[in-house]
HTML snippet that shows the backbone in 3Dmol.js (N, CA, C, O; Angstrom):
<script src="https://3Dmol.org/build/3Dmol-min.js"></script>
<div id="view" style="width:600px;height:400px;position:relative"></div>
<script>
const pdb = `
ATOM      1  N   UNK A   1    -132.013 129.041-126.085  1.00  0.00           N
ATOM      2  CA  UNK A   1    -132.335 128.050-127.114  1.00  0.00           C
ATOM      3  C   UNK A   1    -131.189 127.028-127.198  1.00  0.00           C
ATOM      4  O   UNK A   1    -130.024 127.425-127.206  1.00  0.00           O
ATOM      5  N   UNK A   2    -131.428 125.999-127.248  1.00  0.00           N
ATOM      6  CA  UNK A   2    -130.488 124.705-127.287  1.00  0.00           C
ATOM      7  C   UNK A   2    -130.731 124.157-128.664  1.00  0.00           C
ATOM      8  O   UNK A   2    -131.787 123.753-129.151  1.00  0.00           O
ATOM      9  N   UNK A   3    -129.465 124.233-129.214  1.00  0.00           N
ATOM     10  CA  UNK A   3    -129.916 123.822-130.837  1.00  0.00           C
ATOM     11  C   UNK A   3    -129.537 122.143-130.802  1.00  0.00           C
ATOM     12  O   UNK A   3    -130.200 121.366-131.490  1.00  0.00           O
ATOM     13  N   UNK A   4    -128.534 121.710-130.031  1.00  0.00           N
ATOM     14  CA  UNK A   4    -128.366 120.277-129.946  1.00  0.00           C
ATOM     15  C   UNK A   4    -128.609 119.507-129.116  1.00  0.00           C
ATOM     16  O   UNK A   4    -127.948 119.202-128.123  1.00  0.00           O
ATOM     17  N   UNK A   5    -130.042 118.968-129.639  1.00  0.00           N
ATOM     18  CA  UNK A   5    -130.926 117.950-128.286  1.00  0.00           C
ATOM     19  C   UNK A   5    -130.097 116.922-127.737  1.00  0.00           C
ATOM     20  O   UNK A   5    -128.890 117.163-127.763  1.00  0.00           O
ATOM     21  N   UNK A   6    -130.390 116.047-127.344  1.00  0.00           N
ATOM     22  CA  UNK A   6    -129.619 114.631-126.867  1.00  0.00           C
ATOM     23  C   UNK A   6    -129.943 113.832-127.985  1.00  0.00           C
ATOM     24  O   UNK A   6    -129.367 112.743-127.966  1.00  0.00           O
ATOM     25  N   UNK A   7    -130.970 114.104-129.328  1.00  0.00           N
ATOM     26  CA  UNK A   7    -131.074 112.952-130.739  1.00  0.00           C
ATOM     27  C   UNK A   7    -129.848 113.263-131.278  1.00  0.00           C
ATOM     28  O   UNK A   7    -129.160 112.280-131.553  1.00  0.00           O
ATOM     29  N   UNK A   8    -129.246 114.630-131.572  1.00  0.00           N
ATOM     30  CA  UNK A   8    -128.460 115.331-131.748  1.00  0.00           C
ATOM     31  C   UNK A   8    -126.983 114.589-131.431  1.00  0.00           C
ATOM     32  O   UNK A   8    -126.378 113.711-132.046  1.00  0.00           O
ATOM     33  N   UNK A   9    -126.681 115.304-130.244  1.00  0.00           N
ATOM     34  CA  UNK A   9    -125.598 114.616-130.036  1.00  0.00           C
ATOM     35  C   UNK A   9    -125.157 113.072-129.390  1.00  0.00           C
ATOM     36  O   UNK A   9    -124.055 112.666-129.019  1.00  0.00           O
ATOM     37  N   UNK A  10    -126.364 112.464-129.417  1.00  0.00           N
ATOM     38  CA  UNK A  10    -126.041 111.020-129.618  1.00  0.00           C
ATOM     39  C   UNK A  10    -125.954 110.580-131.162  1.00  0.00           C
ATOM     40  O   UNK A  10    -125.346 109.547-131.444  1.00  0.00           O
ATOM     41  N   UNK A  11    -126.443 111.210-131.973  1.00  0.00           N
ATOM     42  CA  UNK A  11    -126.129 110.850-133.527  1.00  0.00           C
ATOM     43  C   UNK A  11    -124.496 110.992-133.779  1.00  0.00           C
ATOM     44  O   UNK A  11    -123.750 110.216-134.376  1.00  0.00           O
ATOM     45  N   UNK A  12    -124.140 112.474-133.002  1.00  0.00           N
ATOM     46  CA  UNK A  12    -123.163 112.745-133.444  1.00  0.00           C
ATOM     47  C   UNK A  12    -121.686 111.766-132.381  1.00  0.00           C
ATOM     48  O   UNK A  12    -120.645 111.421-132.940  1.00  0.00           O
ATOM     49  N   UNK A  13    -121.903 111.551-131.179  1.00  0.00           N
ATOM     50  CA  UNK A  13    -120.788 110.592-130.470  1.00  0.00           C
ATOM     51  C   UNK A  13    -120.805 108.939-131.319  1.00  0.00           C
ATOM     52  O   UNK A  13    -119.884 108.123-131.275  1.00  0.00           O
ATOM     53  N   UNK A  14    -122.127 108.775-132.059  1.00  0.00           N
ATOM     54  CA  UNK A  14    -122.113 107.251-132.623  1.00  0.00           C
ATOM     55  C   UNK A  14    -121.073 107.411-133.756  1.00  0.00           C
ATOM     56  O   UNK A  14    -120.121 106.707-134.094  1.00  0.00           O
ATOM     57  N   UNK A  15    -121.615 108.670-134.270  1.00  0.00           N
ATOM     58  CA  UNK A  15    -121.230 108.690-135.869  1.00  0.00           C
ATOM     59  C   UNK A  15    -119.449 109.425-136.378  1.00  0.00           C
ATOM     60  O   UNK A  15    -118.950 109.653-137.480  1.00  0.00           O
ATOM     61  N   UNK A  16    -118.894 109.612-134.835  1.00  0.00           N
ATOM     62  CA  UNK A  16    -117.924 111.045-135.481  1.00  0.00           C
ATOM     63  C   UNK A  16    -116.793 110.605-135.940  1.00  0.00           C
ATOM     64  O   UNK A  16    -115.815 111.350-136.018  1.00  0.00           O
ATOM     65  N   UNK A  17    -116.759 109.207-136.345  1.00  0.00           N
ATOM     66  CA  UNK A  17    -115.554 108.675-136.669  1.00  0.00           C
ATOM     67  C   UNK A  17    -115.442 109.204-138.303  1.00  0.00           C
ATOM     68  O   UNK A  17    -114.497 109.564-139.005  1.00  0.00           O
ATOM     69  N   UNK A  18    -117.118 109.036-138.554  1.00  0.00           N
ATOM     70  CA  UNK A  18    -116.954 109.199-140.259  1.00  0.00           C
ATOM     71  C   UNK A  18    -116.429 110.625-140.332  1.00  0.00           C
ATOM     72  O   UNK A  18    -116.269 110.947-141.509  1.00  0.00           O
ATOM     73  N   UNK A  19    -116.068 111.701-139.374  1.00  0.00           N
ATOM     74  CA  UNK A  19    -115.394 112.355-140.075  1.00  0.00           C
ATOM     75  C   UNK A  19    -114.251 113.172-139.426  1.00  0.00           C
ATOM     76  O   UNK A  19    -113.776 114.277-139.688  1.00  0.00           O
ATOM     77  N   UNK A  20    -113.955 112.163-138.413  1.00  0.00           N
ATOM     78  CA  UNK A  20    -112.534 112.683-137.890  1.00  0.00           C
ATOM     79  C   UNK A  20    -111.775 111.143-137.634  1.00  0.00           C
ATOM     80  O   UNK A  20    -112.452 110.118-137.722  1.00  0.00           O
ATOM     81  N   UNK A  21    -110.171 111.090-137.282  1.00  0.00           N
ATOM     82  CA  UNK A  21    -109.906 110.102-137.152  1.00  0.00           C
ATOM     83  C   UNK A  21    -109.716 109.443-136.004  1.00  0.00           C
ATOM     84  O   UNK A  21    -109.409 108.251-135.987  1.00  0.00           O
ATOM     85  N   UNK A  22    -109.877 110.135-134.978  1.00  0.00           N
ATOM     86  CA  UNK A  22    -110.056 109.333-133.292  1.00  0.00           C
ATOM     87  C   UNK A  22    -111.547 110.303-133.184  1.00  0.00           C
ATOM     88  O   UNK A  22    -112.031 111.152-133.933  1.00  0.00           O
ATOM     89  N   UNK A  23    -112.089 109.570-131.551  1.00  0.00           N
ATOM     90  CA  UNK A  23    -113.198 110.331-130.935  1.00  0.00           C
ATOM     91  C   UNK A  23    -112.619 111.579-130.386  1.00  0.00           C
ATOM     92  O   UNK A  23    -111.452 111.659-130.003  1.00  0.00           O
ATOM     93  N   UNK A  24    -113.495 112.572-130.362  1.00  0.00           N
ATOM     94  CA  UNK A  24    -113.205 113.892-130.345  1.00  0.00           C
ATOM     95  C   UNK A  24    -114.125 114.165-129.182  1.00  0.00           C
ATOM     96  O   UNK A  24    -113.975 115.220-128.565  1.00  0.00           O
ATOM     97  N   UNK A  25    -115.215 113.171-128.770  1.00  0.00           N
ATOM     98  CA  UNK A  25    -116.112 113.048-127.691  1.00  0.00           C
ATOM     99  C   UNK A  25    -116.180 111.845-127.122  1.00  0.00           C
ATOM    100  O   UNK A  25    -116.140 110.857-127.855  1.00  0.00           O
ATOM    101  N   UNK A  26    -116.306 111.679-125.553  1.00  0.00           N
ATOM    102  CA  UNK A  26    -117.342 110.595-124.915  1.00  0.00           C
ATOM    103  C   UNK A  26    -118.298 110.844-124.513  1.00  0.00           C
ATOM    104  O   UNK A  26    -119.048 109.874-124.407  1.00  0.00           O
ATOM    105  N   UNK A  27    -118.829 112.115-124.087  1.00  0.00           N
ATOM    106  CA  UNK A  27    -120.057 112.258-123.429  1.00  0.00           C
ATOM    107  C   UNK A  27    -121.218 112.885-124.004  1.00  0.00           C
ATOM    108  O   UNK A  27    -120.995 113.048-125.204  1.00  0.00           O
ATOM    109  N   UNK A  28    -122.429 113.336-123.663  1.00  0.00           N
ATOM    110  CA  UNK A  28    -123.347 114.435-124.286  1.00  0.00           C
ATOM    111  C   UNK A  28    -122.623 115.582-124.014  1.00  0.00           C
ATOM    112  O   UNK A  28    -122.325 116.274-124.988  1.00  0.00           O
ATOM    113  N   UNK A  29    -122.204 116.012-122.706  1.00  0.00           N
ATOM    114  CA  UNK A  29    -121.535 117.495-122.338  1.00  0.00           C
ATOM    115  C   UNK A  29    -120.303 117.680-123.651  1.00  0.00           C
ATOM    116  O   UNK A  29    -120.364 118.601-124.465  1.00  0.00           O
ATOM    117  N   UNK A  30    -119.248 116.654-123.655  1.00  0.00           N
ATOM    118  CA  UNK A  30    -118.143 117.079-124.529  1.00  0.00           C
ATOM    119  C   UNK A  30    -118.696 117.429-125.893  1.00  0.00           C
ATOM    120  O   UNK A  30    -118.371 118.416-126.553  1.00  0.00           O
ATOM    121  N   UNK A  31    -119.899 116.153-126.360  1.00  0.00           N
ATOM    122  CA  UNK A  31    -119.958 116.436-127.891  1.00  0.00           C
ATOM    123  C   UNK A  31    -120.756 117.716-127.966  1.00  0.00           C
ATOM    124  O   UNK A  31    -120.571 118.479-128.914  1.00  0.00           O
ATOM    125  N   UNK A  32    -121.473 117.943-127.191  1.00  0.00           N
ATOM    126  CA  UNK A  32    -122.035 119.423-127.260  1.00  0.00           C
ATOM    127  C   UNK A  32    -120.834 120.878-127.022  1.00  0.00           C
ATOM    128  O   UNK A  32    -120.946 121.991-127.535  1.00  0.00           O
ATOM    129  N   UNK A  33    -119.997 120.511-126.314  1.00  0.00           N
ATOM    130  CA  UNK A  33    -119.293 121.532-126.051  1.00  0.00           C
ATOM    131  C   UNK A  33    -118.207 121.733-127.576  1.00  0.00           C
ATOM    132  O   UNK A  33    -117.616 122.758-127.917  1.00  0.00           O
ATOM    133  N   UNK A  34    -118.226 120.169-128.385  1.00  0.00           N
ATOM    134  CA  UNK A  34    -117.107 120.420-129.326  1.00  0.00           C
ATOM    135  C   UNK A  34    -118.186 120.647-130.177  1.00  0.00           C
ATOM    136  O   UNK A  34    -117.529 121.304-130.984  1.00  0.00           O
ATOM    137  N   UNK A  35    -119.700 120.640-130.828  1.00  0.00           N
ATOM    138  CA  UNK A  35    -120.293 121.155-131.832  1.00  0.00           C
ATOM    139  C   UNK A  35    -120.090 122.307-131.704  1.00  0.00           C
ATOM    140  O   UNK A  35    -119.508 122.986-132.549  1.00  0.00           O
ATOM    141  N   UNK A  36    -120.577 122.769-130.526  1.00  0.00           N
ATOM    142  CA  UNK A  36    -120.898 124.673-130.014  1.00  0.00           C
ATOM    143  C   UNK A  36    -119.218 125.393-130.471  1.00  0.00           C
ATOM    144  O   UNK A  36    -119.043 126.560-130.825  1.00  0.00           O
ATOM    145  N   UNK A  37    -118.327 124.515-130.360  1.00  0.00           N
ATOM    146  CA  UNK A  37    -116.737 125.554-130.707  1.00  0.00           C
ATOM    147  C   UNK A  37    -116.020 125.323-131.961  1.00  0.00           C
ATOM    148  O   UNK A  37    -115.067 125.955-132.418  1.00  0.00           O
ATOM    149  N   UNK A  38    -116.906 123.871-132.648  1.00  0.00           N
ATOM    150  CA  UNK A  38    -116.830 124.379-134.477  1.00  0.00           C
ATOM    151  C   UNK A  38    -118.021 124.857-135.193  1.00  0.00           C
ATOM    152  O   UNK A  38    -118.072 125.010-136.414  1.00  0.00           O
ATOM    153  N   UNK A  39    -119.194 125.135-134.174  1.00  0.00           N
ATOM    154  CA  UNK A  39    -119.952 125.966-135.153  1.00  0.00           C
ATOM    155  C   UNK A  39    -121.064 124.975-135.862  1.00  0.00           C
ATOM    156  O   UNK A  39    -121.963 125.287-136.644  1.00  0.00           O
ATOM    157  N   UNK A  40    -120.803 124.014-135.471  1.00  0.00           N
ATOM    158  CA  UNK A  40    -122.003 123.075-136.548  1.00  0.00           C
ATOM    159  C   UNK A  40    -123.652 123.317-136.225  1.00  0.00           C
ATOM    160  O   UNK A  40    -124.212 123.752-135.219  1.00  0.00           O
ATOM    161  N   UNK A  41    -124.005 122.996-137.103  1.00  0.00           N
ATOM    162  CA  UNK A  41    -125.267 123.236-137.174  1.00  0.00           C
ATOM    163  C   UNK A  41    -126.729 122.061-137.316  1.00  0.00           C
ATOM    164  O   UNK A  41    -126.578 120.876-137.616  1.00  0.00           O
ATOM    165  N   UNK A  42    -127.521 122.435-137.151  1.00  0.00           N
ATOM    166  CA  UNK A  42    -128.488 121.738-137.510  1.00  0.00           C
ATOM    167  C   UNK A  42    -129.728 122.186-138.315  1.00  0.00           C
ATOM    168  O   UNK A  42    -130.511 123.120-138.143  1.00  0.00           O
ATOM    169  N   UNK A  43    -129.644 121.132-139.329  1.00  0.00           N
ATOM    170  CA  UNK A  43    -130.845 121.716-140.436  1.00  0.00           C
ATOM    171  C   UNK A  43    -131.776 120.691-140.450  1.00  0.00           C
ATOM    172  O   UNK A  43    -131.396 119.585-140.066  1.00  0.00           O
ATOM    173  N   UNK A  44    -133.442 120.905-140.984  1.00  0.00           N
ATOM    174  CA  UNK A  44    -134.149 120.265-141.004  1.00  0.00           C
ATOM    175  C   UNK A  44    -134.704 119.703-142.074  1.00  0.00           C
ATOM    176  O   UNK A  44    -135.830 119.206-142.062  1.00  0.00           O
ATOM    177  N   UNK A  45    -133.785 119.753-143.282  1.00  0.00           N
ATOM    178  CA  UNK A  45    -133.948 118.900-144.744  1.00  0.00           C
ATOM    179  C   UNK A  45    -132.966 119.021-145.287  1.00  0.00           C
ATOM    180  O   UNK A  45    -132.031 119.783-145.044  1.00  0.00           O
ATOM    181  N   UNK A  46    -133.133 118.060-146.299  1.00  0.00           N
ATOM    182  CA  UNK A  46    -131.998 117.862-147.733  1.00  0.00           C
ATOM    183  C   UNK A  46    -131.927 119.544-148.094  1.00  0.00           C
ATOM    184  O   UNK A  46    -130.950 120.185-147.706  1.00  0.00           O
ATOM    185  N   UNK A  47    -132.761 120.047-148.675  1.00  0.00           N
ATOM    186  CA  UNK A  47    -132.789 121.463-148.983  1.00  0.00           C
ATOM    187  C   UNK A  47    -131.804 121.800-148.428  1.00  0.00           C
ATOM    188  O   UNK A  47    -130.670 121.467-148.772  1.00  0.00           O
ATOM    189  N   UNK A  48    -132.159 122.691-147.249  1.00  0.00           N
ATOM    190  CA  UNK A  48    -131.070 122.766-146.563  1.00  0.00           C
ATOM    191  C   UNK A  48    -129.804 122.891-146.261  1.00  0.00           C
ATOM    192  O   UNK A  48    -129.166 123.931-146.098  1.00  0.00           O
ATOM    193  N   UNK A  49    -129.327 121.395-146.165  1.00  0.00           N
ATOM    194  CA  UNK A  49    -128.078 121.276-146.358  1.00  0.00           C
ATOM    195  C   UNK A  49    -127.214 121.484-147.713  1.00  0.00           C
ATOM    196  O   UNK A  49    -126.035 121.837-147.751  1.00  0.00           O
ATOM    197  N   UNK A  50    -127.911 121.239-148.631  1.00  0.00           N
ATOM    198  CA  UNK A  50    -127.729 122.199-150.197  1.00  0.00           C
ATOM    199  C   UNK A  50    -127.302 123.601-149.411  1.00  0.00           C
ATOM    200  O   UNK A  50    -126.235 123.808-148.833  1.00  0.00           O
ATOM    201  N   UNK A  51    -128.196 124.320-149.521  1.00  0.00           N
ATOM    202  CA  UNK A  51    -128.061 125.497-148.589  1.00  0.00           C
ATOM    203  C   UNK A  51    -127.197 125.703-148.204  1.00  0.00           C
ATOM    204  O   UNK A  51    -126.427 126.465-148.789  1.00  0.00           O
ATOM    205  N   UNK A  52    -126.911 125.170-147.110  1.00  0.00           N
ATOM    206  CA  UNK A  52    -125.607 125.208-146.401  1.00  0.00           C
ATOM    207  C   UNK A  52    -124.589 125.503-147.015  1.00  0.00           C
ATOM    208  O   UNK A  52    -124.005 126.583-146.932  1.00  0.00           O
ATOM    209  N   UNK A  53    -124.119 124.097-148.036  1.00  0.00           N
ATOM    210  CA  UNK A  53    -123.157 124.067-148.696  1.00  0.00           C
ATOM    211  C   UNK A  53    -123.067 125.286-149.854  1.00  0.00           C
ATOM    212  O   UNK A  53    -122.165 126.032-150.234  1.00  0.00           O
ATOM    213  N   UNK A  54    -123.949 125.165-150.078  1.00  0.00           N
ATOM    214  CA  UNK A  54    -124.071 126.949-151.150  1.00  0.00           C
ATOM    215  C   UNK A  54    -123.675 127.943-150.964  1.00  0.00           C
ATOM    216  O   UNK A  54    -123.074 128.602-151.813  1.00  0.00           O
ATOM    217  N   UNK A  55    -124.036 128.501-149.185  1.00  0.00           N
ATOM    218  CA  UNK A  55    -123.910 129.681-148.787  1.00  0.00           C
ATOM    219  C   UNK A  55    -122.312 129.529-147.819  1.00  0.00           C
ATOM    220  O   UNK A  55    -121.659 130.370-147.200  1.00  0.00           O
ATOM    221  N   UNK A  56    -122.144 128.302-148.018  1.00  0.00           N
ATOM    222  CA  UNK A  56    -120.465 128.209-147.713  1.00  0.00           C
ATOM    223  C   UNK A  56    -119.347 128.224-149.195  1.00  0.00           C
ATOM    224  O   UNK A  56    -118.207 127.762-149.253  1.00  0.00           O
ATOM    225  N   UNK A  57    -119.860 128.675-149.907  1.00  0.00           N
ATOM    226  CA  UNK A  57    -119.066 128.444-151.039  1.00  0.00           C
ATOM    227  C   UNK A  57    -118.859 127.097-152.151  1.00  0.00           C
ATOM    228  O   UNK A  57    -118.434 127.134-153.305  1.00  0.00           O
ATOM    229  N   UNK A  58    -119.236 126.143-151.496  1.00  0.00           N
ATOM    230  CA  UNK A  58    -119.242 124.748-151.757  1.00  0.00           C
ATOM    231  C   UNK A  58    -119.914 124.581-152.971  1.00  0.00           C
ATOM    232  O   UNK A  58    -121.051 125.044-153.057  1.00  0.00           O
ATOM    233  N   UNK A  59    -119.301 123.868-154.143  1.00  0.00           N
ATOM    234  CA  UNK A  59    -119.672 123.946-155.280  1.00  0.00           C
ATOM    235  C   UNK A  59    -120.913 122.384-155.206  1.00  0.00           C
ATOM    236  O   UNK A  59    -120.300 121.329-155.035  1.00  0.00           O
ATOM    237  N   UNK A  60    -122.096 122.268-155.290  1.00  0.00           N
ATOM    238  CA  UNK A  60    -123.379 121.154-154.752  1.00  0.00           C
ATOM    239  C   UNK A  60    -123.904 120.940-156.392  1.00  0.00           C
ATOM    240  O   UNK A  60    -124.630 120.014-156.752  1.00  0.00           O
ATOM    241  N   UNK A  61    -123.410 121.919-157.208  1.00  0.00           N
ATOM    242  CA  UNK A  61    -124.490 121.868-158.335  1.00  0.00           C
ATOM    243  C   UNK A  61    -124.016 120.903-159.078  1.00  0.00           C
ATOM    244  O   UNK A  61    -122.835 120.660-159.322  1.00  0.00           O
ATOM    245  N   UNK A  62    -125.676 119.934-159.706  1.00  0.00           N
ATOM    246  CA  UNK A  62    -125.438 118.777-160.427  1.00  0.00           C
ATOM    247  C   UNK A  62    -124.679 117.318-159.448  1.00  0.00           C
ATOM    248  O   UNK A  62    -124.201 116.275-159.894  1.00  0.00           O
ATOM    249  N   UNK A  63    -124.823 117.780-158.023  1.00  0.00           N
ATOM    250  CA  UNK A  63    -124.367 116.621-157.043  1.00  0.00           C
ATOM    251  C   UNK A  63    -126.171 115.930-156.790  1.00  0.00           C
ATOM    252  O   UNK A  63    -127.268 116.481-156.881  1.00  0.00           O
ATOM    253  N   UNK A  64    -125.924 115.082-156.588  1.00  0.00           N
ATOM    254  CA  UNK A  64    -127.501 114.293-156.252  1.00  0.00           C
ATOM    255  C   UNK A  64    -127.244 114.513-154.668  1.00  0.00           C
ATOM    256  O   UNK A  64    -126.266 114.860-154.006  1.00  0.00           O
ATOM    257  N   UNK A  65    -128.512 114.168-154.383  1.00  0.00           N
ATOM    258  CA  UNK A  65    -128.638 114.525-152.951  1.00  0.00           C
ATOM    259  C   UNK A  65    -128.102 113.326-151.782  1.00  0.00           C
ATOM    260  O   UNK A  65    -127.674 113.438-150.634  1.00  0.00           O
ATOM    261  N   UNK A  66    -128.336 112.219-152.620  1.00  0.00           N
ATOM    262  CA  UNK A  66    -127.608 111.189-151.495  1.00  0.00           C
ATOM    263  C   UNK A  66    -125.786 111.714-151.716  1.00  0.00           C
ATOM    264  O   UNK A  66    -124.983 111.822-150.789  1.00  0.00           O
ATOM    265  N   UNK A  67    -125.535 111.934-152.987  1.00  0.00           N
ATOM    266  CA  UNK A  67    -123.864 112.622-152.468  1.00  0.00           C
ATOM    267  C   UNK A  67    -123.804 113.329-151.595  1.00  0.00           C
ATOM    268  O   UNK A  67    -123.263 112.796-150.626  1.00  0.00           O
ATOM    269  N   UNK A  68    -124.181 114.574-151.397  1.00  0.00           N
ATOM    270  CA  UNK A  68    -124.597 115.383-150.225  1.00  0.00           C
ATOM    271  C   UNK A  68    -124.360 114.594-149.019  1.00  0.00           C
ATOM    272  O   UNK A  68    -123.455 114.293-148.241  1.00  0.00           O
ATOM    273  N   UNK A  69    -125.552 114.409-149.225  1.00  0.00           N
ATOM    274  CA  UNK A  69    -126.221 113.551-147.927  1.00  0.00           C
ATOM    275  C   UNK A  69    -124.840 112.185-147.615  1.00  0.00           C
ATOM    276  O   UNK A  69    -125.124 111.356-146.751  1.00  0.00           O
ATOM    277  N   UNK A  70    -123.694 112.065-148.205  1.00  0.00           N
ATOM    278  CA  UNK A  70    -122.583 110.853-148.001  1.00  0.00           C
ATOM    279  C   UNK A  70    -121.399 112.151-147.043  1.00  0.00           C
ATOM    280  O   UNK A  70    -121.079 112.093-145.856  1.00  0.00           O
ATOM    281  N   UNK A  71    -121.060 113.019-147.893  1.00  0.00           N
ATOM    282  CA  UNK A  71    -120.036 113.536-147.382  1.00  0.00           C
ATOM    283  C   UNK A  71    -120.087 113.641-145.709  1.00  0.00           C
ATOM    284  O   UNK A  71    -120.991 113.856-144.902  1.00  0.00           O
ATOM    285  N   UNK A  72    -118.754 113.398-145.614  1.00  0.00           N
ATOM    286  CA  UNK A  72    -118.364 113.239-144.104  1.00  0.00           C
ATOM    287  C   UNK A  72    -118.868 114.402-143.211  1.00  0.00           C
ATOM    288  O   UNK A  72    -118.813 114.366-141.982  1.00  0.00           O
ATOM    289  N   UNK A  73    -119.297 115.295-143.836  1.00  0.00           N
ATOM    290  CA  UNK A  73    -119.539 116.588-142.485  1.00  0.00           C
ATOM    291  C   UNK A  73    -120.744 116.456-142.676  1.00  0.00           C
ATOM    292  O   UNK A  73    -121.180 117.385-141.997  1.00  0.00           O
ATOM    293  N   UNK A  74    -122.048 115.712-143.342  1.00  0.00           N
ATOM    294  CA  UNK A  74    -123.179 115.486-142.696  1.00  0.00           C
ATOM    295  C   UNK A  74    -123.488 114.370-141.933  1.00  0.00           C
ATOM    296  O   UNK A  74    -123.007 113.300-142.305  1.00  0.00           O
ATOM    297  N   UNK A  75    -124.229 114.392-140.890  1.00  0.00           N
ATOM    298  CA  UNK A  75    -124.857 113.669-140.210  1.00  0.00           C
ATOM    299  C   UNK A  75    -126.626 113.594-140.054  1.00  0.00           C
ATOM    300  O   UNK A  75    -127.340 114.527-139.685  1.00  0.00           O
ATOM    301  N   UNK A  76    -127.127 112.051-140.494  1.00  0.00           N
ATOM    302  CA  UNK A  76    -128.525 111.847-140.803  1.00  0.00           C
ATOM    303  C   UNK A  76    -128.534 111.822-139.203  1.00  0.00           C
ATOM    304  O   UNK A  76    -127.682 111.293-138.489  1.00  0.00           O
ATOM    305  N   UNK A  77    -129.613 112.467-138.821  1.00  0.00           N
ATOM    306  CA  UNK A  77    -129.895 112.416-137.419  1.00  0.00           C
ATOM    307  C   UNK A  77    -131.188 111.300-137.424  1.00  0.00           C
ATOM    308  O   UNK A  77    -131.351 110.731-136.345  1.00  0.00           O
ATOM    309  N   UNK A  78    -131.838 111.042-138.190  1.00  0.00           N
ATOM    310  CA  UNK A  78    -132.973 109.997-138.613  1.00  0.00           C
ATOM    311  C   UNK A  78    -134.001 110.506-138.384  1.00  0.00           C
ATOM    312  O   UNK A  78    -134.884 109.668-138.570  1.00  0.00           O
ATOM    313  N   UNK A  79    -134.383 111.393-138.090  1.00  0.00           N
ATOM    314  CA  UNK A  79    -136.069 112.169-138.132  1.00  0.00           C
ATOM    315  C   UNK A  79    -136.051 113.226-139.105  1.00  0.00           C
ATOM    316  O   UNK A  79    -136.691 114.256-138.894  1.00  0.00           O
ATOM    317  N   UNK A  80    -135.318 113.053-140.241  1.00  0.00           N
ATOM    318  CA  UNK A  80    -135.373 114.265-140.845  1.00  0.00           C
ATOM    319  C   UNK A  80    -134.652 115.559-140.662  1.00  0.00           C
ATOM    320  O   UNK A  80    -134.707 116.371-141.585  1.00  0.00           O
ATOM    321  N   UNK A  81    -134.016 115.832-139.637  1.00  0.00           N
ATOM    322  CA  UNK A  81    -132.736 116.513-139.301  1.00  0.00           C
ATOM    323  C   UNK A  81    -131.118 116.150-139.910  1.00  0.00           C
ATOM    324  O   UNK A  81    -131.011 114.931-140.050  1.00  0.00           O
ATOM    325  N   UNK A  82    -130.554 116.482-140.084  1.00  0.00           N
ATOM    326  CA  UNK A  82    -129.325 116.689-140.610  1.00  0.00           C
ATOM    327  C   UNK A  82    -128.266 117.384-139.239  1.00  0.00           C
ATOM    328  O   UNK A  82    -128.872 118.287-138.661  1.00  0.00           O
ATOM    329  N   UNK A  83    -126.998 117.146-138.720  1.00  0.00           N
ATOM    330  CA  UNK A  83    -126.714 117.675-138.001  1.00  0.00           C
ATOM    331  C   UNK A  83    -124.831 118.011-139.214  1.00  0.00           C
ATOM    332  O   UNK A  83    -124.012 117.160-139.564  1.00  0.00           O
ATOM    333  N   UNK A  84    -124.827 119.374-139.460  1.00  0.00           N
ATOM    334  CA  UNK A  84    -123.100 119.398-140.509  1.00  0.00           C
ATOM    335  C   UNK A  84    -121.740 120.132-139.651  1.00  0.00           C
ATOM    336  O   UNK A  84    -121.412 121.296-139.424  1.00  0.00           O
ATOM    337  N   UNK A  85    -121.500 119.568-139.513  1.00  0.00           N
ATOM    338  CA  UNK A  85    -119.939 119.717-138.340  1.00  0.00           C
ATOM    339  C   UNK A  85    -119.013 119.945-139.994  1.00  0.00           C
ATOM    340  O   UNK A  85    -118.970 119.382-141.088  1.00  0.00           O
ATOM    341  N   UNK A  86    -118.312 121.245-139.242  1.00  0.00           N
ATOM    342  CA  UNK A  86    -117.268 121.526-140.369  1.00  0.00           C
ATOM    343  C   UNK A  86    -115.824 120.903-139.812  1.00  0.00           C
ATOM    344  O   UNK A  86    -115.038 121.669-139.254  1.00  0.00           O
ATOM    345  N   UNK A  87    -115.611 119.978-139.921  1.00  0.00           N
ATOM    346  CA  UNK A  87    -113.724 119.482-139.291  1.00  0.00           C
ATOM    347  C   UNK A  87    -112.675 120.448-139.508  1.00  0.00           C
ATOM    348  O   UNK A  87    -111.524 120.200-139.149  1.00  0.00           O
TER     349      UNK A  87
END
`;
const viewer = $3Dmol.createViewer("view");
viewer.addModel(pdb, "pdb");
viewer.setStyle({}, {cartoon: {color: "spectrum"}});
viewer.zoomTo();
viewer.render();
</script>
């Protein structure tokens, strides 16, 4: 099973500045190889990523969902996927 398609990690080589401070990838191979060795994940709603943050300890309650949805370790993949890299 391949959890990070190529929507995936082209979301994530466009986007990874918002949450590191140099590129950490150039290619599909690297950004896949650096999701797969911090563990990030991919979810398929707002729910979800609540979720996430819940079952990581992360205090979400009374946050609106576009806050969520701002913090730097999510990524809108644009079909309704979410891709959350922990830095």
């Amino acid at each position: 099973m391949r959890e990070f398609d190529d929507d995936v990690l082209e979301c994530f080589l466009e986007n990874q500045l918002q949450l590191f401070p140099e590129k950490v990838a150039e290619t599909l191979a690297e950004a896949e190889e650096f999701l797969e060795d911090c563990m990030a994940v991919v979810v398929d709603s707002v729910d979800e990523v609540i979720q996430f943050f819940e079952e990581e300890g992360i205090d979400v309650e009374g946050a609106m969902d576009d806050e969520i949805l701002s913090a730097d370790e999510v990524f809108d993949i644009g079909d309704g996927r979410y891709l959350i890299v922990e830095g």
